[in-house]
C-alpha positions as CSV (number, residue, x, y, z in Angstrom):
1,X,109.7,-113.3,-115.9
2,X,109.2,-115.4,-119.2
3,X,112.7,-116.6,-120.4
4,X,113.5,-114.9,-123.9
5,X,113.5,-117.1,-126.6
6,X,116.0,-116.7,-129.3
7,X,115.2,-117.5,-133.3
8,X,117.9,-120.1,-134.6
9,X,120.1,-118.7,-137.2
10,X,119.4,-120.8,-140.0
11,X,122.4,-123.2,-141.3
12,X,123.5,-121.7,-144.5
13,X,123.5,-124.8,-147.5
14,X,126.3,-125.4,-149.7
15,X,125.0,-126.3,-153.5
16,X,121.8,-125.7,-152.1
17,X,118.3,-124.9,-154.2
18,X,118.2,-122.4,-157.1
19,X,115.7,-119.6,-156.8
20,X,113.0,-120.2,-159.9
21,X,114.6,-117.4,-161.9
22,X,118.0,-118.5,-161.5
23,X,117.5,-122.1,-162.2
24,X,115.5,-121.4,-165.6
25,X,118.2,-119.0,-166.8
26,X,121.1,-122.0,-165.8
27,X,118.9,-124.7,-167.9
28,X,118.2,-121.9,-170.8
29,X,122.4,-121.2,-170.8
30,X,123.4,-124.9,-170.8
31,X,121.4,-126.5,-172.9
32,X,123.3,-123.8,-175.9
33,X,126.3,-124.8,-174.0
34,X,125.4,-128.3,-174.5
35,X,124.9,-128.1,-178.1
36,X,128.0,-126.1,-178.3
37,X,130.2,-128.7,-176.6
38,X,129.0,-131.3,-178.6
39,X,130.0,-129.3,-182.3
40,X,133.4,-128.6,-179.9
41,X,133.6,-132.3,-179.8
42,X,133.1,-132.8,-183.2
43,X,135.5,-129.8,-184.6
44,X,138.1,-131.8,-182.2
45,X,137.6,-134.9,-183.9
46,X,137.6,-133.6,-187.3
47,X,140.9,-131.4,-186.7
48,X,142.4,-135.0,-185.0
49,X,141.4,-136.6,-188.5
50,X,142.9,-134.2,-190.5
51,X,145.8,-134.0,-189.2
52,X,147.0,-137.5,-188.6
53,X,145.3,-139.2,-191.9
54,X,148.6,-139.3,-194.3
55,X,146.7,-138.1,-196.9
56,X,145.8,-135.2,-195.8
57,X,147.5,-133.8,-193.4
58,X,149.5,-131.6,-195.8
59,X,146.6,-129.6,-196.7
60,X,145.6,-129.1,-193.2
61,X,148.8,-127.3,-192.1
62,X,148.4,-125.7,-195.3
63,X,144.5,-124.2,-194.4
64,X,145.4,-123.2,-191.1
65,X,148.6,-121.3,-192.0
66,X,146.9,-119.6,-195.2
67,X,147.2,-116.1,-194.9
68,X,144.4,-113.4,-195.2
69,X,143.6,-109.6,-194.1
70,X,144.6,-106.1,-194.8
71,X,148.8,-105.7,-194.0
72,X,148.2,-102.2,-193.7
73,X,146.2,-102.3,-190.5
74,X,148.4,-105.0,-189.3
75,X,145.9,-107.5,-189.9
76,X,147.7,-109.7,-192.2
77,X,147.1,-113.2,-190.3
78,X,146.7,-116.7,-190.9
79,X,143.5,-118.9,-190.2
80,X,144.5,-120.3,-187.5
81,X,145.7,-116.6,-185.7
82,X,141.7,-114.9,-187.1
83,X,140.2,-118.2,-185.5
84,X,142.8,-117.6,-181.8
85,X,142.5,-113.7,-181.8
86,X,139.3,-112.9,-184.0
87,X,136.6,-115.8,-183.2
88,X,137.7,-116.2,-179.7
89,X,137.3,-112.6,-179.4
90,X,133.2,-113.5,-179.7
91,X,133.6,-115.9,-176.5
92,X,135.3,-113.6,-174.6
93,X,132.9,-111.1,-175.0
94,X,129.6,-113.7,-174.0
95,X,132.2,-114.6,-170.7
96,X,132.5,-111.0,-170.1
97,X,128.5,-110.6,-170.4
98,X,128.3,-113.9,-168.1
99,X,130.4,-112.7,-165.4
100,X,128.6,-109.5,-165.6
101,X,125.7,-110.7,-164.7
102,X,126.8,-113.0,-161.9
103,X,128.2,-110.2,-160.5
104,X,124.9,-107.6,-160.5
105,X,122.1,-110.7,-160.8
106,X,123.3,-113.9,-159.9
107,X,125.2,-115.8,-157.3
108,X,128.3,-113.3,-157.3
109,X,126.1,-110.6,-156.2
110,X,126.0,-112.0,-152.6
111,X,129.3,-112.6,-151.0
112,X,128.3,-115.3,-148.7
113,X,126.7,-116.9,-151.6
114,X,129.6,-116.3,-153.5
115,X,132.4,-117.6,-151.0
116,X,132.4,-120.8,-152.8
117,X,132.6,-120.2,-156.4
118,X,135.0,-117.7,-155.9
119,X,137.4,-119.8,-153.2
120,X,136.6,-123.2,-155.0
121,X,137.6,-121.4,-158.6
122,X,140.6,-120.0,-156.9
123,X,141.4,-123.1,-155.9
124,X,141.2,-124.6,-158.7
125,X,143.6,-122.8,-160.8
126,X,146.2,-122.6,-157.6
127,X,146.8,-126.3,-157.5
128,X,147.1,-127.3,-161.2
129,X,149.5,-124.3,-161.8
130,X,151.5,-125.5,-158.6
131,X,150.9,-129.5,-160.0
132,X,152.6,-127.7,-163.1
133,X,155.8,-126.0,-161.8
134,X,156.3,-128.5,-159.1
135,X,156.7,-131.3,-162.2
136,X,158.8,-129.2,-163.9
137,X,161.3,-128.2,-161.4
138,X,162.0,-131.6,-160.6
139,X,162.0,-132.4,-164.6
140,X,164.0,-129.6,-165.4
141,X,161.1,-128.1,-167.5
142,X,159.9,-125.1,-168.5
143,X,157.9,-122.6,-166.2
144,X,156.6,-120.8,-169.0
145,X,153.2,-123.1,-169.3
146,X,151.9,-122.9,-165.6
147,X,148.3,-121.5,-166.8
148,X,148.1,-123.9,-169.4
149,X,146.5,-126.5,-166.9
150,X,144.3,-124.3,-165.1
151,X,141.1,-123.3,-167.1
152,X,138.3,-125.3,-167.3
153,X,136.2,-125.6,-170.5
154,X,132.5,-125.5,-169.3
155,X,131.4,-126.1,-172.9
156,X,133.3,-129.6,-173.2
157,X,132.6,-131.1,-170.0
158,X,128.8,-130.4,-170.3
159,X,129.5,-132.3,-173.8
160,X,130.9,-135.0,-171.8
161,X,127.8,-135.2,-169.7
162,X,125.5,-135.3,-172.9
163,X,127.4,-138.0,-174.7
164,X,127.4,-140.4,-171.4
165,X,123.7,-139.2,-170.5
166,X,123.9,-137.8,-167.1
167,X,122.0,-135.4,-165.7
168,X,123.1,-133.4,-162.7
169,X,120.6,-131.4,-160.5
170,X,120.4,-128.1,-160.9
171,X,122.6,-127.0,-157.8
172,X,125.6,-129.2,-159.5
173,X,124.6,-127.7,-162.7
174,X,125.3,-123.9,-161.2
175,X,127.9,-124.2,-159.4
176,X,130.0,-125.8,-162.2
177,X,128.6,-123.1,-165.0
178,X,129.3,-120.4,-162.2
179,X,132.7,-122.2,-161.6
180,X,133.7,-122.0,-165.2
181,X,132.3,-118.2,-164.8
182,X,135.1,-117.3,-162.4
183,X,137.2,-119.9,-164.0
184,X,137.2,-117.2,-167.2
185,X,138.0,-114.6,-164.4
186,X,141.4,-115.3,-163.9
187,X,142.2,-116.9,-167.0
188,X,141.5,-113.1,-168.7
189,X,143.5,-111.4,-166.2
190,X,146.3,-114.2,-166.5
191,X,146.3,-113.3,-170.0
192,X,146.2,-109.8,-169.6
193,X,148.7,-109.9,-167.4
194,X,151.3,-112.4,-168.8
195,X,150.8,-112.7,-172.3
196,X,150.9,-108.7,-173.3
197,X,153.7,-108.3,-175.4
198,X,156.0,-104.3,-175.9
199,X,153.0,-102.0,-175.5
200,X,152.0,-100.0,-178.7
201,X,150.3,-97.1,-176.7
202,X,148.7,-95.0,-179.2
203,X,146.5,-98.0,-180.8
204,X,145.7,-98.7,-177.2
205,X,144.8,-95.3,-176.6
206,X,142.4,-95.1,-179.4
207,X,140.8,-98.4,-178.4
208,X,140.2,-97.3,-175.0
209,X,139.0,-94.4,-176.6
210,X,136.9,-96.7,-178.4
211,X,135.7,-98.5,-175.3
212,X,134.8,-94.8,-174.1
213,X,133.0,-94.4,-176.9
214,X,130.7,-97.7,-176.8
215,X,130.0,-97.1,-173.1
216,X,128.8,-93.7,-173.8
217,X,126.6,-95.1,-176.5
218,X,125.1,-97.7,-174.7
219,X,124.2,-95.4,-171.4
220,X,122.5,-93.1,-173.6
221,X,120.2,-95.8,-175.1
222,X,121.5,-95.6,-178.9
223,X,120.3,-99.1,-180.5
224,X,121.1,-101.2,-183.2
225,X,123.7,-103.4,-184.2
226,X,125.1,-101.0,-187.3
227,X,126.1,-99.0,-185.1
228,X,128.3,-101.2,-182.3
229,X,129.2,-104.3,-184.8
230,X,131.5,-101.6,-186.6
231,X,133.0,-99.9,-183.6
232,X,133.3,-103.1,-182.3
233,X,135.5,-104.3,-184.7
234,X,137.7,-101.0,-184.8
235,X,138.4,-101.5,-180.6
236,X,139.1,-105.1,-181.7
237,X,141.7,-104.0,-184.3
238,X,143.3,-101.2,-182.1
239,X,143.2,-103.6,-179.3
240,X,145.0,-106.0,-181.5
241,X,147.8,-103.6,-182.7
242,X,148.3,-102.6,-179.3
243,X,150.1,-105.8,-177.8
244,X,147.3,-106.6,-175.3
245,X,145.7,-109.6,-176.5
246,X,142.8,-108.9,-178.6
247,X,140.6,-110.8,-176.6
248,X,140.4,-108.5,-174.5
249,X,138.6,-106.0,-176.0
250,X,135.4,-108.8,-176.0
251,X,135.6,-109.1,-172.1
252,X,135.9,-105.5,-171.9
253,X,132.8,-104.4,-174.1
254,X,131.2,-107.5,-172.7
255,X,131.4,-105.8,-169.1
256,X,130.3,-102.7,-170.2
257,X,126.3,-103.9,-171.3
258,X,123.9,-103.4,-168.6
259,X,122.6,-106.8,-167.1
260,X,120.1,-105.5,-164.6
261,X,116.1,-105.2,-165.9
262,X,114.2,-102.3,-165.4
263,X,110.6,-101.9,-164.2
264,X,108.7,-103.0,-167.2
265,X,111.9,-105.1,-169.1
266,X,110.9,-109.0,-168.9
267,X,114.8,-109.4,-170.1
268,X,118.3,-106.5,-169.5
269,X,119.9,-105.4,-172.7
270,X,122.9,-107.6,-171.9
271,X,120.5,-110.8,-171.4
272,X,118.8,-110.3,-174.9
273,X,122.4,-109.6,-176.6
274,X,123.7,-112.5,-174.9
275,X,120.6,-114.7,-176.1
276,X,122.1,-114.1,-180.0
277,X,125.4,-113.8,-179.8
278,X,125.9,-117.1,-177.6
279,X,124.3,-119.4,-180.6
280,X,127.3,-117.6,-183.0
281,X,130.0,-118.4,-180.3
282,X,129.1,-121.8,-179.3
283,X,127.7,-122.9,-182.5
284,X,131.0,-121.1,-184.4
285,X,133.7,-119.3,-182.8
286,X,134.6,-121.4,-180.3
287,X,134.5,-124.8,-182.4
288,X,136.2,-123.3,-186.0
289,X,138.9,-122.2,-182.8
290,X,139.4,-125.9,-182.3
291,X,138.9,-127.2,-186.2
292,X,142.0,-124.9,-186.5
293,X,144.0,-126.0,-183.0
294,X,143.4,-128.9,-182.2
295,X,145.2,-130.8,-184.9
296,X,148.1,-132.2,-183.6
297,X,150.0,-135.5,-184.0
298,X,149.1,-138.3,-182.2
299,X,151.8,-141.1,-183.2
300,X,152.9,-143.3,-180.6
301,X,156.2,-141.4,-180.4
302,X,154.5,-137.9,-179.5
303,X,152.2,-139.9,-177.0
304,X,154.8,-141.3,-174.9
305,X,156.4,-137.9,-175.1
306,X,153.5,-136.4,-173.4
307,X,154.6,-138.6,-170.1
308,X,158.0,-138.5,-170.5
309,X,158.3,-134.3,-171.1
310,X,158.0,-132.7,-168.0
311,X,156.3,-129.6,-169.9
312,X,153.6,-131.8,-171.2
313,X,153.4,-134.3,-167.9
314,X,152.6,-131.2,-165.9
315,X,149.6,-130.1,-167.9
316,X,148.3,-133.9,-167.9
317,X,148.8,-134.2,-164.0
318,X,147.4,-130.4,-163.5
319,X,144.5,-131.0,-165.5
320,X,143.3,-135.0,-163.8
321,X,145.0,-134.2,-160.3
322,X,145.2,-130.5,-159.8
323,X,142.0,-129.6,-160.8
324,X,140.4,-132.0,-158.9
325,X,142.1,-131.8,-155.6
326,X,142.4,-127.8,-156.1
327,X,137.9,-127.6,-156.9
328,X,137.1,-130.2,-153.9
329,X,139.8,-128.7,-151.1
330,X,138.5,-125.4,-152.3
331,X,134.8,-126.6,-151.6
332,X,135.8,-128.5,-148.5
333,X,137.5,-125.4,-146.8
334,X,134.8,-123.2,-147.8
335,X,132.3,-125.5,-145.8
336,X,134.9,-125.7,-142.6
337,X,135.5,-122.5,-142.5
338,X,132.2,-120.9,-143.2
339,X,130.6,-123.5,-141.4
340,X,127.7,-124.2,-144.2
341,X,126.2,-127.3,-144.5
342,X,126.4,-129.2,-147.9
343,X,123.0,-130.0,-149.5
344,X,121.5,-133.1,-147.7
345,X,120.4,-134.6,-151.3
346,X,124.0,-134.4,-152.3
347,X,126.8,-135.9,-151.0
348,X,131.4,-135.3,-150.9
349,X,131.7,-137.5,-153.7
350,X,129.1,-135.5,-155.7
351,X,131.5,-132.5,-155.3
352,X,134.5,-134.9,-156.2
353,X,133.0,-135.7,-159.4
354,X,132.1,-132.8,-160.4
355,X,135.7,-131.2,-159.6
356,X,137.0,-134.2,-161.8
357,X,134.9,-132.4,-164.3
358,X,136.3,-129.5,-164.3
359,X,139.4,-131.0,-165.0
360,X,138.7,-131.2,-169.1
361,X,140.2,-127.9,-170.0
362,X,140.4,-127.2,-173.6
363,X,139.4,-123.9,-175.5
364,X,141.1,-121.6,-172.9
365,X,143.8,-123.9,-172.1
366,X,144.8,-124.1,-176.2
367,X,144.9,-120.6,-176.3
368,X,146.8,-120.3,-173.4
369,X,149.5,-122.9,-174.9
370,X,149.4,-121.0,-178.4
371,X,151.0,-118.1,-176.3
372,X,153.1,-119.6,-173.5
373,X,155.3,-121.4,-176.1
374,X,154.6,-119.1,-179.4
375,X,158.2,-119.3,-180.0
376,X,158.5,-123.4,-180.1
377,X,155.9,-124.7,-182.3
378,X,157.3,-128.4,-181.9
379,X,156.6,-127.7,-177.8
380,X,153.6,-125.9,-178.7
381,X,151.8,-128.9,-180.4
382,X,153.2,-131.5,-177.5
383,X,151.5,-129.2,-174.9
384,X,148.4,-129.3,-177.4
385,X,148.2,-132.8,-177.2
386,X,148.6,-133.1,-173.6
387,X,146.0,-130.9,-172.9
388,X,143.9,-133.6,-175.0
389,X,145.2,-136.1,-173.2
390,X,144.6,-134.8,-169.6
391,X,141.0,-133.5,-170.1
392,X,140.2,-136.6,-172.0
393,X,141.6,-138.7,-168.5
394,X,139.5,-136.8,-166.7
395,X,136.4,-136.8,-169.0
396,X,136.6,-140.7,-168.3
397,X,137.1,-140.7,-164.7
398,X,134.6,-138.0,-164.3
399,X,132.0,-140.4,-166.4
400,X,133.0,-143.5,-164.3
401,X,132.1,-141.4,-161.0
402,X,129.2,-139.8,-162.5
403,X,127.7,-143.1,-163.4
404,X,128.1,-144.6,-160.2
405,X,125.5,-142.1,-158.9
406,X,123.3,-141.5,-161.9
407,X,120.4,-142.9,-160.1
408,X,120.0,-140.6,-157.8
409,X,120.8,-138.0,-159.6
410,X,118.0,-139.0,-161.7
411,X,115.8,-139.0,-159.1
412,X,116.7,-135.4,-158.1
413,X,116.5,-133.9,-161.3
414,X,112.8,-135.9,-161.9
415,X,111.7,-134.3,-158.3
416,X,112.9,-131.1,-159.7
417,X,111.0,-130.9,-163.1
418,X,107.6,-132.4,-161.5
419,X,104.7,-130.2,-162.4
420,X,101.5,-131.8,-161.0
421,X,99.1,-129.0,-161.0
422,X,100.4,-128.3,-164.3
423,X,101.1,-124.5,-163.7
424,X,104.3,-124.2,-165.2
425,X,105.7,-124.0,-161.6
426,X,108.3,-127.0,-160.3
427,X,106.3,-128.0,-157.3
428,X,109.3,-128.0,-155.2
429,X,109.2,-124.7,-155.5
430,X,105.6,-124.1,-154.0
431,X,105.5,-126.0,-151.2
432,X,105.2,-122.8,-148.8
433,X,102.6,-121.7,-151.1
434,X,98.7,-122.0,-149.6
435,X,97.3,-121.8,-152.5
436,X,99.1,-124.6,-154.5
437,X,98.7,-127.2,-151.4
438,X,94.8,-125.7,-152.0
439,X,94.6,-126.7,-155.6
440,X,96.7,-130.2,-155.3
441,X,94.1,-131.3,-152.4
442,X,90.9,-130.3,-155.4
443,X,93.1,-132.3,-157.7
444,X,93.6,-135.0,-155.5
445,X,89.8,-134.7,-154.0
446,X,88.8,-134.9,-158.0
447,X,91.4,-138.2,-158.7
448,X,89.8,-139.7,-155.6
449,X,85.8,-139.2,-156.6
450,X,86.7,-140.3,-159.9
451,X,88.5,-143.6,-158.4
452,X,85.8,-143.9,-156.4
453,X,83.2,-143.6,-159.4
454,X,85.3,-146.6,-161.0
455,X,85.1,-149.0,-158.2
456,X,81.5,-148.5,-157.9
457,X,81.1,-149.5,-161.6
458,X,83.9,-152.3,-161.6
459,X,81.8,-153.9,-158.2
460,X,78.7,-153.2,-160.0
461,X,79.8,-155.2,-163.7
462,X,81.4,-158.0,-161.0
463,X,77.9,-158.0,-159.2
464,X,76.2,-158.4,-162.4
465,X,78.2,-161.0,-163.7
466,X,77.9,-163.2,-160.2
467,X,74.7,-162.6,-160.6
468,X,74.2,-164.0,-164.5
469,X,76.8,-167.1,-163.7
470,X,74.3,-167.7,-160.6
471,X,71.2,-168.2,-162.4
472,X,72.8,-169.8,-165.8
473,X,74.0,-172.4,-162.8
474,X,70.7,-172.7,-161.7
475,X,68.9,-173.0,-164.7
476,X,71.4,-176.2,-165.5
477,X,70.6,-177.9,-162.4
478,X,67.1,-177.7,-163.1
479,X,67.6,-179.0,-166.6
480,X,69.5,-181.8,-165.5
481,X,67.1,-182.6,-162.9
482,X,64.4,-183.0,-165.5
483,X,65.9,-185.5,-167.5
484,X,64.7,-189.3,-167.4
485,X,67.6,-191.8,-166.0
């Protein structure tokens, strides 16, 4: 009797290969992220300048504390509270579409594929907040900013990358962009959950009525944006007036759009919606959120009070240290326990840079320090400038160990993007195709005829020439010979 044979269950890869589809819609998301974290940069900068330059610093407290909006719906609000509740309120609702559709079309949809994420993102926002509190009980500090340190601004760090000219392959790419994904997770329920102040229940009643309302809309196939920009902005208001932070009401309606195609759709509702609001948030929201919050003092008094407060020291040391450790042990144990493989084109320190990454926290992490210490604004602009501090830290480290392996990370995204037969296909993706291994050996067959069709005629000008330089040579001697002594 034959003895059975058993099939090898194949080793599951960590930050292994994208699927086509998935990869094209990471490179389509990051280059706008890109270009967003590089006006980010710039609105950071700019609000930095204002705000320190003597001679104008005045007017910028001034801007950002002018006051505008109805005070009969409540809305009476400075720049600076619009730009934290109102723009931010359009990034909310692209991280609520994003984390839809990781949850019904992308890596979240598979729970083995998305083990890691999930338990590296968990991670990562354990160990800063416990960096945090474990600084400030020894300090003597306040508790109130644990979540400060631990959201990671996928926008800035991809800035970062731009700016020192890195490119990371495509698995790197997605699992920090699906990272930052879960990463917005928690930081909505963290501010759900901790930063609700007294309940006003009949405004939230009417925007959950609200919510009701656009759901019901959208399932029954009502287009067009007069319709839902309007609503939208009601639910925003009620949301608003109802102690939950207005934010909120983004994620939620965010959530709600339907990110699955049907037969016949090329892209889901929530795709195409996300495609034109992103530009407005990157491009707008999210950097007039930092022209407006990011100016804070940086005199050498309020810089060595950054290492000296154990408020502010804790969000430095979540940001460089906790992040880091918190992403890598998180991707570490998921490969122990799960006992996945890691990439073979990538390495540990390739996950240890990229965890240093995620350690430049800024957008989220303002917010975050706007509303843990809403009461002290002297504490609140400290913890401001720490969180500058920290991510900037770990921007620097993160570029130093980047760096160190550019090459080959060059050499993985070239391998990635090479298109020989010029199909619009990555051939790395069709190497278990027959019919592309078929067309490169007719493009190969055609390089080699033609090669061969340029040697003939290179030996044939060289045999021509020999040929000329024989008989000039030989019509000398003959001349020579002629001639009288």
């Amino acid at each position: 009797m034959a003895t059975p044979t058993h099939t090898p269950t194949p080793v599951r890869k960590l930050l292994g290969r994208l699927s086509l589809p998935e990869r094209r819609f990471v490179a389509a998301a990051l280059r706008t992220e890109t270009v967003g974290g590089v006006l980010l940069l710039a609105s950071a900068i700019a609000a930095l300048m204002w705000a320190n330059i003597p001679a104008v610093s005045e007017s910028y407290d001034s801007v950002r504390s002018f006051h505008i909006g109805p005070s009969s719906l409540g809305l009476d609000l400075s720049l600076q509270h619009w730009a934290a509740d109102g723009l931010l309120a359009v990034f909310f609702f692209v991280a609520g579409i994003e984390l839809k559709r990781e949850l019904v079309a992308g890596d979240l949809r598979d729970p083995k594929a998305a083990a890691l994420p999930v338990i590296a993102a968990v991670c990562g926002m354990a160990a800063p907040a416990l960096v945090y509190l474990l600084v400030n009980a020894l300090g003597n500090g306040s508790s109130d900013g644990w979540a400060v340190p631990t959201a990671t601004d996928i926008a800035f760090a991809l800035a970062v990358l731009a700016v020192i000219g890195t490119s990371l392959p495509s698995a790197l790419r997605a699992f920090l962009l699906t990272l930052a994904v879960v990463d917005d997770l928690f930081a909505i329920l963290i501010i759900a959950v901790f930063f609700t102040s007294a309940l006003d229940f009949l405004a939230l009643g009417g925007a959950v009525a609200g919510l009701v309302l656009f759901w019901f809309l959208l399932r029954a196939g009502v287009r067009g944006w007069y319709v839902y920009v309007p609503l939208a902005l009601v639910i925003w208001g009620l949301m608003y007036n109802s102690g939950v932070h207005a934010t909120i009401a983004g994620v939620a309606m965010g959530l709600m759009l339907r990110c699955t195609r049907k037969e016949g759709e090329h892209h889901s509702p929530g795709e195409r919606i996300e495609h034109l609001v992103r530009p407005l948030s990157a491009g707008l929201a999210v950097p007039l959120f930092a022209l407006f919050s990011a100016g804070v003092s940086l005199s050498d008094e309020s810089i060595a009070q950054v290492f000296t407060r154990p408020e502010t020291l804790g969000v430095v040391l979540g940001l460089v240290v906790g992040k880091t450790v918190g992403i890598f042990g998180g991707t570490w144990l998921a490969a122990r326990f799960t006992k996945a493989e890691l990439n073979e084109d990538l390495a540990w320190p390739d996950v240890f840079a990229v965890a240093s990454l995620a350690g430049i926290g800024f957008t989220v992490s303002l917010l975050i320090g706007e509303l843990a210490f809403a009461g002290d604004p002297v504490l609140t602009d400290e913890v401001k400038a720490a969180v500058l501090i920290g991510s900037l830290i770990a921007a620097v480290v993160a570029s130093i160990l980047l760096k160190l392996r550019n090459r080959r990370y060059r050499a993985l995204t070239e391998a990635e993007e090479r298109d020989e037969d010029s199909d619009g296909i990555p051939d790395i993706y069709e190497l278990d195709n027959p019919d592309y291994h078929l067309r490169m050996a007719r493009i190969h067959e055609e390089k080699a005829a033609e090669h061969r069709r340029m040697a003939e005629a290179v030996a044939l000008a060289q045999a021509r020439g020999t040929d000329a330089a024989t008989g000039e040579a030989a019509g000398g001697s003959s001349t020579r010979a002629d001639r009288p002594a």
